[in-house]
Backbone as CSV, one residue per row, in Angstrom:
resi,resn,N_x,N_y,N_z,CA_x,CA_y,CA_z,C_x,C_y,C_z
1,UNK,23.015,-16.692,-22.128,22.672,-17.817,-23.009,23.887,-18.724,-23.112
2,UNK,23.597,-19.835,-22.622,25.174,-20.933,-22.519,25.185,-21.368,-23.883
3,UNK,26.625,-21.818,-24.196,26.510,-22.311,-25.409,26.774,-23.904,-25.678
4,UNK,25.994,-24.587,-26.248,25.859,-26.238,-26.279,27.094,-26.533,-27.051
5,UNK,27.289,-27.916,-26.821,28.013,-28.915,-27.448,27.107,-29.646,-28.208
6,UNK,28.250,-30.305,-28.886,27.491,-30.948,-30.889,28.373,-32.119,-30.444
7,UNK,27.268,-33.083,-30.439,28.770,-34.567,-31.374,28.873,-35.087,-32.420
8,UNK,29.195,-34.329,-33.682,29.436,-34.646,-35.261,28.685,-35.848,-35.376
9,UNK,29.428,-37.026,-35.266,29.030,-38.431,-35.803,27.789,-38.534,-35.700
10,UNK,27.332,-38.369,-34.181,25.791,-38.324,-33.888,24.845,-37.796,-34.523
11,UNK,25.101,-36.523,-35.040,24.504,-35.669,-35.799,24.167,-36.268,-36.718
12,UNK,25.374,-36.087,-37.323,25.333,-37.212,-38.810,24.870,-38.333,-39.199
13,UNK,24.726,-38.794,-38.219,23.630,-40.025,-38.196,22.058,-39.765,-38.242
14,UNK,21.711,-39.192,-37.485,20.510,-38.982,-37.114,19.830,-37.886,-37.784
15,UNK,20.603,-37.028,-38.252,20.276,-35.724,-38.842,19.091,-35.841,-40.322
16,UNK,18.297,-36.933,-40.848,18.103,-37.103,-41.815,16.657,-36.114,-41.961
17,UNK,16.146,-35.326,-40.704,14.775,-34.397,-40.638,15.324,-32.861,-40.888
18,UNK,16.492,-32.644,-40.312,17.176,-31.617,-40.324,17.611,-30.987,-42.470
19,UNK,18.262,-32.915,-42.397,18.685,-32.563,-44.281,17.412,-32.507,-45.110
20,UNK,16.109,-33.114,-44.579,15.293,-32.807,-45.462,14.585,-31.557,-45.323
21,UNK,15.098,-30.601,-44.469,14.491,-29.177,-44.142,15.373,-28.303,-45.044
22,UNK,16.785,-28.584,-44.684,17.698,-27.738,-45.096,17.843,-28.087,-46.881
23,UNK,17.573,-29.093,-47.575,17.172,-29.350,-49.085,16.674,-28.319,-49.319
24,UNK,15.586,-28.422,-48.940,14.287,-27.528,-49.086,14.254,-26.238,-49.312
25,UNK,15.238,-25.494,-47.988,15.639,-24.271,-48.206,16.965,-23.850,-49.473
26,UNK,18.075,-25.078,-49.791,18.648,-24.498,-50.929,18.066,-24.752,-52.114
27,UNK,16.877,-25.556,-52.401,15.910,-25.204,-53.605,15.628,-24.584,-53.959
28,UNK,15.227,-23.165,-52.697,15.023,-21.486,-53.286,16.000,-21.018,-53.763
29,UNK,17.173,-21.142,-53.389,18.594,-20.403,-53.625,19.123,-20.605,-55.090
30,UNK,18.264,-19.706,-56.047,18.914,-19.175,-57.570,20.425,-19.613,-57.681
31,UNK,20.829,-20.071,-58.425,22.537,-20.394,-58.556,22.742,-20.426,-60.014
32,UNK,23.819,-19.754,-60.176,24.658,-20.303,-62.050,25.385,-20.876,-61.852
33,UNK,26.007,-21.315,-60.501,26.841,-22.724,-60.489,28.671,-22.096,-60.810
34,UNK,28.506,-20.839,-60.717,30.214,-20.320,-60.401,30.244,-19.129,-59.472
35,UNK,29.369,-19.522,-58.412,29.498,-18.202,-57.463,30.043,-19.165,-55.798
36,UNK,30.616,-18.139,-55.079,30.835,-18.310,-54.195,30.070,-18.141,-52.824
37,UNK,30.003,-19.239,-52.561,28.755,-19.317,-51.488,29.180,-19.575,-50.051
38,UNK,28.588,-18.911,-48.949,29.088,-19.294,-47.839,27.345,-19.920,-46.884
39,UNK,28.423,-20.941,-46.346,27.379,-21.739,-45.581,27.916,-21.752,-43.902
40,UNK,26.600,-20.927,-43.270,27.138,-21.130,-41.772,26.003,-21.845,-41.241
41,UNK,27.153,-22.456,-40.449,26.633,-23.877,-39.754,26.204,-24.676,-40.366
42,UNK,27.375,-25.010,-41.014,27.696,-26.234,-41.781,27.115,-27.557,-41.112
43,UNK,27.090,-27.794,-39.920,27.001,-29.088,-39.380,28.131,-30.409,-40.280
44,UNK,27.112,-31.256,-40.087,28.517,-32.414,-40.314,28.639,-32.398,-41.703
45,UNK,27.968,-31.160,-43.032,27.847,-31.389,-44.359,27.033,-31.767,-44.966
46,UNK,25.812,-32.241,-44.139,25.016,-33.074,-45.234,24.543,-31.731,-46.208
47,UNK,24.556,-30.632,-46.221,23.652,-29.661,-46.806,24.803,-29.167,-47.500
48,UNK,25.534,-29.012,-46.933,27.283,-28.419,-47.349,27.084,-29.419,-48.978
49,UNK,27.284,-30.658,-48.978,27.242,-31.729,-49.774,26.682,-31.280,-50.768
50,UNK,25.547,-30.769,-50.518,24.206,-31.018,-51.928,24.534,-29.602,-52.309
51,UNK,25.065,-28.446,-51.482,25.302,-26.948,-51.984,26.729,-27.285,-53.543
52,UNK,27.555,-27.752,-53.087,28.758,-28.057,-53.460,28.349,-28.252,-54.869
53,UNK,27.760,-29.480,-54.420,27.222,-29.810,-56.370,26.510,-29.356,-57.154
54,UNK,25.729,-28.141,-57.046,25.256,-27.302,-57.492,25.927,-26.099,-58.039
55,UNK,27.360,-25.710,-57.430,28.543,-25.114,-57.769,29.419,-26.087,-58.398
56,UNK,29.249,-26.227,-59.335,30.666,-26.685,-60.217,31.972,-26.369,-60.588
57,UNK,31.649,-24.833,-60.706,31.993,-23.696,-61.112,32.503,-23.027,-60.161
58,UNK,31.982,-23.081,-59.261,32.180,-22.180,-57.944,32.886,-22.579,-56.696
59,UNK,32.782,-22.108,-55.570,33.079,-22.517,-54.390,32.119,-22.381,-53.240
60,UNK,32.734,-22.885,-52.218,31.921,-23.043,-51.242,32.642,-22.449,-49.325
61,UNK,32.419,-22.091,-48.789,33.188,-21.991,-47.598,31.900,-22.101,-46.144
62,UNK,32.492,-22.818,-45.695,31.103,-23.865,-44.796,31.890,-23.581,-42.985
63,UNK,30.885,-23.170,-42.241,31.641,-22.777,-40.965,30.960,-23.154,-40.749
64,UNK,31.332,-23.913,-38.976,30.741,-24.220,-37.933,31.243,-23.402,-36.930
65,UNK,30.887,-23.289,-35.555,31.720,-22.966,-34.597,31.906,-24.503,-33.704
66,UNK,31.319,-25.449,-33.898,31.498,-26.672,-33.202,32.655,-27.191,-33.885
67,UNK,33.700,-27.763,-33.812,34.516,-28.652,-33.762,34.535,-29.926,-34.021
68,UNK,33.775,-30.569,-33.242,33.032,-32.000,-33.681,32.320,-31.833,-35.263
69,UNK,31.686,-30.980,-34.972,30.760,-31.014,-36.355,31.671,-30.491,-37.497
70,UNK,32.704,-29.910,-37.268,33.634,-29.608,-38.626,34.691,-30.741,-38.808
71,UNK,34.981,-31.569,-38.169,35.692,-32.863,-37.878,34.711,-33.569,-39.262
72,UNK,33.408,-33.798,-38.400,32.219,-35.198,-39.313,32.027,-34.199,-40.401
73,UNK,32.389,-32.975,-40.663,32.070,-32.338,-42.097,33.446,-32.810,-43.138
74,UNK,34.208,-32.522,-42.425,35.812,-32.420,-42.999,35.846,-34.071,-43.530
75,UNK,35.354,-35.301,-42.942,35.518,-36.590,-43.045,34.380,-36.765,-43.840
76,UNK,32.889,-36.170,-44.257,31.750,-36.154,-45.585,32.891,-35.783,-46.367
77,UNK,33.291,-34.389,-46.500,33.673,-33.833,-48.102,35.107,-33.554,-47.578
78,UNK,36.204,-34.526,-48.229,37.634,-34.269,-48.079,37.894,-33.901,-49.281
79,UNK,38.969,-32.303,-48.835,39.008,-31.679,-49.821,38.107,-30.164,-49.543
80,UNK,37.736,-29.912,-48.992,36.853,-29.004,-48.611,36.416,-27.737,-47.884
81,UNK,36.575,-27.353,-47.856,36.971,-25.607,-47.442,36.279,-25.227,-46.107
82,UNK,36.563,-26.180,-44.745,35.362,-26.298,-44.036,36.159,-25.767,-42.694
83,UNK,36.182,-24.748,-42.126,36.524,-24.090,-41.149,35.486,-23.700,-39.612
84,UNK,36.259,-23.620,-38.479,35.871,-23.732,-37.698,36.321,-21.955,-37.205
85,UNK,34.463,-21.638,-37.235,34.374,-20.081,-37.219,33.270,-19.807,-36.639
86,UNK,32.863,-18.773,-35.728,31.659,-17.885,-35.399,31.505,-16.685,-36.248
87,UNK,30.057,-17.118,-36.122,29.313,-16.785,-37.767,29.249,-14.988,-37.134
88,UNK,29.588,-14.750,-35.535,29.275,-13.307,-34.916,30.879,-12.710,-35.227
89,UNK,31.858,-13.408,-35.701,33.205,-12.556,-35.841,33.642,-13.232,-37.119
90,UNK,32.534,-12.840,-38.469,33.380,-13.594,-39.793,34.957,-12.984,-40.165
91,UNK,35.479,-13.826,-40.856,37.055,-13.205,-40.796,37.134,-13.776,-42.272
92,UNK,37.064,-13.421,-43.418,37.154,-14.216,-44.696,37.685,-13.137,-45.353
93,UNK,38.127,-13.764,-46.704,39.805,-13.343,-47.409,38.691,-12.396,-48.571
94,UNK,37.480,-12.095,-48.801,36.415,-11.892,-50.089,34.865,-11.923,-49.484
95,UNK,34.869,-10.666,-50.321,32.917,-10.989,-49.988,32.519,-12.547,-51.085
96,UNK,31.213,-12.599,-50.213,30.543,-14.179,-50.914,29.465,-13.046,-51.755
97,UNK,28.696,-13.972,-52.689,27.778,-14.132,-53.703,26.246,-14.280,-52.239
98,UNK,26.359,-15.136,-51.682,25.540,-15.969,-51.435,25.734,-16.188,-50.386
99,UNK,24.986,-16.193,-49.112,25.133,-17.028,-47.494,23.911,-17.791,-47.475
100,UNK,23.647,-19.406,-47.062,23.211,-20.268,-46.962,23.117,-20.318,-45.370
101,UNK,21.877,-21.035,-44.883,22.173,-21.334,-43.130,20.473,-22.273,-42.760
102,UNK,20.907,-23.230,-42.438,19.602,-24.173,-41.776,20.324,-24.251,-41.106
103,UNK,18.997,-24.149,-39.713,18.959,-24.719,-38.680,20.169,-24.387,-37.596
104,UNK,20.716,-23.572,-37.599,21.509,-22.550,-37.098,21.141,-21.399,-35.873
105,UNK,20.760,-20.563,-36.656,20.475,-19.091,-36.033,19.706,-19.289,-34.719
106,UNK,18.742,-20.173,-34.579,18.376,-20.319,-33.029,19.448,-20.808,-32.312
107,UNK,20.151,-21.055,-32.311,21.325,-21.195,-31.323,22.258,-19.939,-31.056
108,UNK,21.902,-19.177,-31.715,22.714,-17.899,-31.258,21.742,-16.858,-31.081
109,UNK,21.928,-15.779,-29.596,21.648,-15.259,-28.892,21.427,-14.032,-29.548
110,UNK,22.135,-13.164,-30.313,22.383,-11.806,-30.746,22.113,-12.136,-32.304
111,UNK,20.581,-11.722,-32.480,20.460,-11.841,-34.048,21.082,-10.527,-34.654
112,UNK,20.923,-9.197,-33.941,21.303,-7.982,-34.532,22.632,-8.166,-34.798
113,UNK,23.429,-8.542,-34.095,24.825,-8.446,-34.500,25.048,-9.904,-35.557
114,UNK,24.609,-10.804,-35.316,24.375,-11.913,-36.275,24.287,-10.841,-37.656
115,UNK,23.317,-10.268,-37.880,22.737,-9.965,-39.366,24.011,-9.276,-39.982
116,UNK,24.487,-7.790,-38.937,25.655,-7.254,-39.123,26.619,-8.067,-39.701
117,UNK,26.931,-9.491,-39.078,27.926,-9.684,-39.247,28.066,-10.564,-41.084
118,UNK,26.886,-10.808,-40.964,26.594,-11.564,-42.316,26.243,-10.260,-43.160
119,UNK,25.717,-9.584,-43.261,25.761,-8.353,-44.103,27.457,-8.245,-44.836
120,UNK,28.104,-8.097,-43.662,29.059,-7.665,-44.214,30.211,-8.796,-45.031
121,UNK,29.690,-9.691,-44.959,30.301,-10.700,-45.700,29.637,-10.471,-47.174
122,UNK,28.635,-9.926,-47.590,28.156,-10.449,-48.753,28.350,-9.229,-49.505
123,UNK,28.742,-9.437,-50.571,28.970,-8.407,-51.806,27.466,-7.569,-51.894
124,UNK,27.627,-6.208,-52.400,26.299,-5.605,-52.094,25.581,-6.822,-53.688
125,UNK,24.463,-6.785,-53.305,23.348,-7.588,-54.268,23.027,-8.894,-53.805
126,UNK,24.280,-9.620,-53.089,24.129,-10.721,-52.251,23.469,-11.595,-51.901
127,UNK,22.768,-12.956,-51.740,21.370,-12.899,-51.299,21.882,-13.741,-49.919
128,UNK,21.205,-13.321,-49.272,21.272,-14.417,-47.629,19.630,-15.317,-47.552
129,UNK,19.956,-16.807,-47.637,18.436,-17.243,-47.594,18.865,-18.500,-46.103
130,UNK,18.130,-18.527,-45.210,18.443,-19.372,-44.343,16.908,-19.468,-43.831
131,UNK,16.778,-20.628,-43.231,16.061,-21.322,-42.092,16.411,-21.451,-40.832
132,UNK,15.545,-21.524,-39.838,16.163,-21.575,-38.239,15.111,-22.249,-37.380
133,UNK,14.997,-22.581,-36.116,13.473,-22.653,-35.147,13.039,-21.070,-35.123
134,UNK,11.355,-21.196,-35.289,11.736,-19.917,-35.648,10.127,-19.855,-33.866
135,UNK,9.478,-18.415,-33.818,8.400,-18.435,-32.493,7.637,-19.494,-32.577
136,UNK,7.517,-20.295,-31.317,6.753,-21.417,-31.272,7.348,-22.632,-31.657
137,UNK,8.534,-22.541,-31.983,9.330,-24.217,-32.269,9.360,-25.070,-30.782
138,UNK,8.980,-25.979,-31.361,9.013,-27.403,-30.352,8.271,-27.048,-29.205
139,UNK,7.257,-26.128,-29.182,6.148,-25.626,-27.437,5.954,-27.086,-27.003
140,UNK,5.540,-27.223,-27.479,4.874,-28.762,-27.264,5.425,-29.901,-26.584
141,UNK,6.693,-29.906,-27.387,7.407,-30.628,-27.132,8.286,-30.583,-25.476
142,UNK,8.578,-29.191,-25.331,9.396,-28.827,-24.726,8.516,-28.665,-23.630
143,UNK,6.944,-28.582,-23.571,5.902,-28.363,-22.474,5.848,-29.855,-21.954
144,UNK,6.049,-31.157,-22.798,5.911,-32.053,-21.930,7.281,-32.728,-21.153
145,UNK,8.386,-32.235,-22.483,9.807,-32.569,-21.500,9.931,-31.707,-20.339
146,UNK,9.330,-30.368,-20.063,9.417,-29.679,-18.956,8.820,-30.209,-17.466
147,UNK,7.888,-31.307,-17.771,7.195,-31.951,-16.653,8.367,-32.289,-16.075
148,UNK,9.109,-33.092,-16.716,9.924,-34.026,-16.367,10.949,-33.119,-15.656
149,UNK,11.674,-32.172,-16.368,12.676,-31.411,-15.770,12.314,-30.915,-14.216
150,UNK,10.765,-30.819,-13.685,10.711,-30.524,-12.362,10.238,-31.423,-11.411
151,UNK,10.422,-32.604,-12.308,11.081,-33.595,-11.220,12.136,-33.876,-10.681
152,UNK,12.005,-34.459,-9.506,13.636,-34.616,-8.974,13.938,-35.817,-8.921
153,UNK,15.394,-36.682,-9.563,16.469,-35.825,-9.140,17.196,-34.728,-10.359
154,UNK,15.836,-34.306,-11.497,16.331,-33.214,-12.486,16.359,-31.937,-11.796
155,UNK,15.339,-31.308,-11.240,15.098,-30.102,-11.600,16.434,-29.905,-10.475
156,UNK,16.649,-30.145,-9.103,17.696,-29.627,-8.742,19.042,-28.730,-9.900
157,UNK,19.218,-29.853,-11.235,20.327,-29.544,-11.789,19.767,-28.062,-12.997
158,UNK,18.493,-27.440,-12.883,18.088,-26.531,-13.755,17.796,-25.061,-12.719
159,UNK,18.096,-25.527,-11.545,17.271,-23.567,-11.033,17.813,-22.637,-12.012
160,UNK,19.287,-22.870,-12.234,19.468,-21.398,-12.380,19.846,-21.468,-14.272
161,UNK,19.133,-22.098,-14.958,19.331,-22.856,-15.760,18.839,-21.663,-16.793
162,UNK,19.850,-21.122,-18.373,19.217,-20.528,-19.079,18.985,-21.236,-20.519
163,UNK,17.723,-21.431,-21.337,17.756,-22.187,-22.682,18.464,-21.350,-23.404
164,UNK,19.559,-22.360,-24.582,20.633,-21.810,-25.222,19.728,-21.626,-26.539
165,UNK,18.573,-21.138,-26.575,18.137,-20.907,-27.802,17.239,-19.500,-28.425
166,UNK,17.176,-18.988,-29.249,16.676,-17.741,-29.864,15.655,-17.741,-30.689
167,UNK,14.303,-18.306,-30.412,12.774,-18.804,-31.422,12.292,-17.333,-31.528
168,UNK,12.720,-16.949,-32.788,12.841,-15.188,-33.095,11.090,-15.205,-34.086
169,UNK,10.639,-13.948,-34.146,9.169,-14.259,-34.894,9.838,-13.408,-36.493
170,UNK,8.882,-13.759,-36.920,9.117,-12.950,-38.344,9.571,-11.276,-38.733
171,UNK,8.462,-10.917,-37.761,8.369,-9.231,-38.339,9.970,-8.666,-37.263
172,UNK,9.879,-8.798,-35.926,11.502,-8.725,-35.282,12.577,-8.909,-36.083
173,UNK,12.730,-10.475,-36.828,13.732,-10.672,-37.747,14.074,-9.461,-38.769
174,UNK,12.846,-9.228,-39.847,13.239,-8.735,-40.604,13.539,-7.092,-40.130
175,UNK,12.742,-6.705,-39.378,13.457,-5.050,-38.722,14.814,-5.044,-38.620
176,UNK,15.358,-6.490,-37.983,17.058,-6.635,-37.605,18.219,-6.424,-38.943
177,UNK,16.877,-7.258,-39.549,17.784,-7.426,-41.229,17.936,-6.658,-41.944
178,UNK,16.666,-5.175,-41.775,17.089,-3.675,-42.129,18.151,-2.822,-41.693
179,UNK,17.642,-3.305,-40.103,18.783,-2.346,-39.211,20.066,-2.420,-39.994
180,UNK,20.241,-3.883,-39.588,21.858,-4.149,-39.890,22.236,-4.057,-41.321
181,UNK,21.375,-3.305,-42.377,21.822,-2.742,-43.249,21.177,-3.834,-45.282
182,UNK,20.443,-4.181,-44.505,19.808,-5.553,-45.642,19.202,-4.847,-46.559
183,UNK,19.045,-4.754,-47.771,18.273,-3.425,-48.704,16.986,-4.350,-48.852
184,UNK,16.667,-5.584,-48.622,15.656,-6.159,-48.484,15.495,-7.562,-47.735
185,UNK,13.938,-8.007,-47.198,14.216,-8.895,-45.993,12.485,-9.214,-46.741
186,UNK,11.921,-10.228,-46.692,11.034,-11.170,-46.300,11.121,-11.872,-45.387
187,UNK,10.349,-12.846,-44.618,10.707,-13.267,-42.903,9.108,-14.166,-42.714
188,UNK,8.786,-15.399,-43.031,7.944,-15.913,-42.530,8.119,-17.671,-41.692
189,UNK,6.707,-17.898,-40.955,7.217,-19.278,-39.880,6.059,-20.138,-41.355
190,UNK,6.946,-21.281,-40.365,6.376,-22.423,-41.424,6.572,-23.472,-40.608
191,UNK,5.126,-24.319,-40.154,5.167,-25.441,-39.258,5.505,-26.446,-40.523
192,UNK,6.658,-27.559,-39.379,7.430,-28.235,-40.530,7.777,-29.449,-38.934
193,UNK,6.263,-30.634,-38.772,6.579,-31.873,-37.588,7.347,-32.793,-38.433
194,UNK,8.111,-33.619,-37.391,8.624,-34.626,-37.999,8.847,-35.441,-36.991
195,UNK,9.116,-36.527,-37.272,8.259,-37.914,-37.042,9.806,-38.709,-37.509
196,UNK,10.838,-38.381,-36.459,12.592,-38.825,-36.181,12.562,-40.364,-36.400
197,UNK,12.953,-40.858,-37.408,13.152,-42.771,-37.341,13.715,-43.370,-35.568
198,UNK,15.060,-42.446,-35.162,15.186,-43.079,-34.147,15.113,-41.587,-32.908
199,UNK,13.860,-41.573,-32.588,13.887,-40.569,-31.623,14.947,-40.322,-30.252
200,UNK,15.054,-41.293,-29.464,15.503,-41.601,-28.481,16.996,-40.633,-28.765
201,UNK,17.542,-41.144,-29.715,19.026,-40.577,-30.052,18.735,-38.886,-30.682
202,UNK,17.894,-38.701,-31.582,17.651,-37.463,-31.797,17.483,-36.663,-31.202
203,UNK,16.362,-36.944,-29.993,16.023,-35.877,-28.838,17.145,-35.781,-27.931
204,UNK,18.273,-36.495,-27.245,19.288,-36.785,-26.961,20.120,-35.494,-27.634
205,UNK,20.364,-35.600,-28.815,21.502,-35.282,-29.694,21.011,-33.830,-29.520
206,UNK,19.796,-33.390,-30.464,19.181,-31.992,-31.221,18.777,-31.240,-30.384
207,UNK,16.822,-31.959,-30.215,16.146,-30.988,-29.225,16.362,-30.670,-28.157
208,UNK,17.055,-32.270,-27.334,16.745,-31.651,-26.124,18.340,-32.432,-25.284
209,UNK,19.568,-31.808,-26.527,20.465,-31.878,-26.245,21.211,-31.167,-24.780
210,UNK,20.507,-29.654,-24.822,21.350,-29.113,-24.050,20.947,-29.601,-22.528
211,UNK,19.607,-30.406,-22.572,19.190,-30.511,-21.285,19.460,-31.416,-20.611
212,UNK,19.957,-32.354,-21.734,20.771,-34.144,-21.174,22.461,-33.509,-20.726
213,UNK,23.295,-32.615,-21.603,23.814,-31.939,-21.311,24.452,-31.401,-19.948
214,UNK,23.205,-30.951,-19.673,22.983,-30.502,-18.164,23.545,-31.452,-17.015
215,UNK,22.717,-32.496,-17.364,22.852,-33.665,-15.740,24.194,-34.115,-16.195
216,UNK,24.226,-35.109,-15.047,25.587,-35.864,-14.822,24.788,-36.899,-15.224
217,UNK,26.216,-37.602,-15.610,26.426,-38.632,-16.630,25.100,-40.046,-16.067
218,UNK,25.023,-40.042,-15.042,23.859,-41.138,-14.595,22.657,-40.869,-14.445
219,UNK,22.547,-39.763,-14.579,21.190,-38.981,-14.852,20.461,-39.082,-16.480
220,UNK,21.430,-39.526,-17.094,21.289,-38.961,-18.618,20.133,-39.579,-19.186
221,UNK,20.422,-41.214,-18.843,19.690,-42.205,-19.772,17.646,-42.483,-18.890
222,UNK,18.356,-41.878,-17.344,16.669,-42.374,-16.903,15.768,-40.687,-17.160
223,UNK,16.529,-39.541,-17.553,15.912,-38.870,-18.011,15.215,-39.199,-19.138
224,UNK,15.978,-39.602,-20.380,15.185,-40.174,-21.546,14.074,-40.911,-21.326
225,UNK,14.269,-41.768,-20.243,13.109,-42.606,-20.182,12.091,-42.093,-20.076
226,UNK,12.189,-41.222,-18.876,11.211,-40.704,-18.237,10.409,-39.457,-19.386
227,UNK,11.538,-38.688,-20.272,10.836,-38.229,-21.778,10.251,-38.919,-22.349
228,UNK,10.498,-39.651,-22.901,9.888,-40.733,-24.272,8.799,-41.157,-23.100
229,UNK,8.379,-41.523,-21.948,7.454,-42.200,-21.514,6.059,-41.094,-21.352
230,UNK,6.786,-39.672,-21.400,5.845,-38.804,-20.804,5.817,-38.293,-22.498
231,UNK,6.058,-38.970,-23.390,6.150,-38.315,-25.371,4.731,-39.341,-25.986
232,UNK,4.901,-40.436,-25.559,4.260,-41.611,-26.228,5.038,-41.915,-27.599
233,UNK,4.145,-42.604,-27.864,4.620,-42.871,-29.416,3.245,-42.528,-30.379
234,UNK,3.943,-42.298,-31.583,4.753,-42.051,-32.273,5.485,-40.464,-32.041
235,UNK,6.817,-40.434,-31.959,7.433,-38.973,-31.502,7.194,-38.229,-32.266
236,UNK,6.507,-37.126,-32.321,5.948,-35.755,-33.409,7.239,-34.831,-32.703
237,UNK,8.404,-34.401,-33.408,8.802,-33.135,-32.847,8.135,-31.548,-33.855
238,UNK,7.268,-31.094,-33.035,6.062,-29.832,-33.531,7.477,-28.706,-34.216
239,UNK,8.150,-28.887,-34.951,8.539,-28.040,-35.188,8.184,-26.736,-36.140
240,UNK,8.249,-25.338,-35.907,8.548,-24.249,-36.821,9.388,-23.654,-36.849
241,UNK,9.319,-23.460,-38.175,10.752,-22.775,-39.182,10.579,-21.204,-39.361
242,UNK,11.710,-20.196,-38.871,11.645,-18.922,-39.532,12.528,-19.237,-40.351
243,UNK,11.500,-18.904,-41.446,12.432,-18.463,-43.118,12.775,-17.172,-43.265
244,UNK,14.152,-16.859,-43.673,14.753,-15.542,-44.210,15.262,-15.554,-46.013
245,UNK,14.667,-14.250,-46.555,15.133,-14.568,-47.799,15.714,-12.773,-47.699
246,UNK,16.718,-12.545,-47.755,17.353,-11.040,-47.474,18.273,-10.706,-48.834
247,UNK,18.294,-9.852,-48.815,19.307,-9.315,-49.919,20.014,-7.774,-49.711
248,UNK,21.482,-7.971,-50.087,21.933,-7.111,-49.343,22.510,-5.237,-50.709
């Protein structure tokens, strides 16, 4: 499973389907507003942002493993406890209260050791509540950008090509979240389309980042075309969400 590149700013721009998912999910998340919360995959902050102020009292510690995206986080909230970390080797000074995570966990390959590794960050009672793509995110989507990919002059650049992503189903998740030691796990999908203000740059950036990625640099832009022409309009990205609500 290769691992993608992020370009902060971009993100941050465009990200406004992503922040209204990830809202959503810290709405569930119980708080008294002096606990210490950890957020992985922070991205550029927008969620980091709205966690923060809900802790007054408290703190916050927000990882990315992208660089870019802890750069456009570090430049949202200066002042801010925002480190550049893999969420599979946590290294922190204290257990957290609390782990937070949208839109994350499908990008990483090894949920079992994922859970492990967040288990052990959290004080026993803990709660871990995150969102991710969860079975069946973007089929649709990814069935009609796939036309395109076996055309040439794309598909040459995909034979040996692996997707950097992990669309995990519910009941798998939560077995993982026992294994790795969770004293409790709920685990359901939740179709959640959205309908990107500026697609062109989103699908670019998010969905179908790793695949622009892929080509060389003159390849990039008549791929898009050739997406968005084979998308129509209006762009629906079909997305579903696995929700985790765990406690440790």
């Amino acid at each position: 499973m290769s691992i993608r590149e992020w370009d902060g700013a971009s993100y941050d721009r465009i990200s406004a389907p992503m922040e209204a998912l990830g809202r959503e999910v810290l709405a569930r998340l119980a708080l008294r507003g002096d606990e210490l919360v950890l957020d992985v995959g922070c991205g550029s902050g927008r969620i980091t942002e709205a966690l923060i102020e809900r802790l007054p009292q408290g703190r916050v510690i927000a990882i990315d493993a992208s660089e870019s995206m802890v750069a456009a986080a570090r430049e949202r909230l200066p002042g801010a406890d925002v480190r550049v970390m893999d969420a599979l080797e946590l290294e922190l000074e204290e257990t957290v209260d609390a782990i937070l995570s949208t839109a994350t966990f499908h990008w990483i390959a090894d949920h079992a050791r994922l859970f492990r590794s967040l288990r052990g960050a959290l004080r026993p009672g803990g709660r871990l509540l995150a969102q991710c793509g969860g079975e069946g995110n973007i089929a649709q989507l990814r069935g009609r950008a796939g036309t395109v990919l076996e055309r040439e002059p794309y598909a040459t650049h995909f034979h040996d090509w692996q997707p950097p992503w992990n669309y995990a189903g519910p009941q798998e998740t939560r077995a993982r979240l026992l294994d790795a030691g969770f004293a409790t796990a709920e685990c359901w999908l939740q179709p959640a389309p959205k309908q990107p203000e500026q697609p062109r740059e989103f699908l670019s950036t998010i969905v179908l980042g790793p695949h622009v990625q892929r080509l060389p640099q003159e390849l990039r832009e008549p791929f898009m075309d050739e997406v968005l022409e084979v998308l129509g309009e209006p762009v629906v990205v079909d997305y579903v969400r696995l929700n985790i609500d765990a406690s440790a």
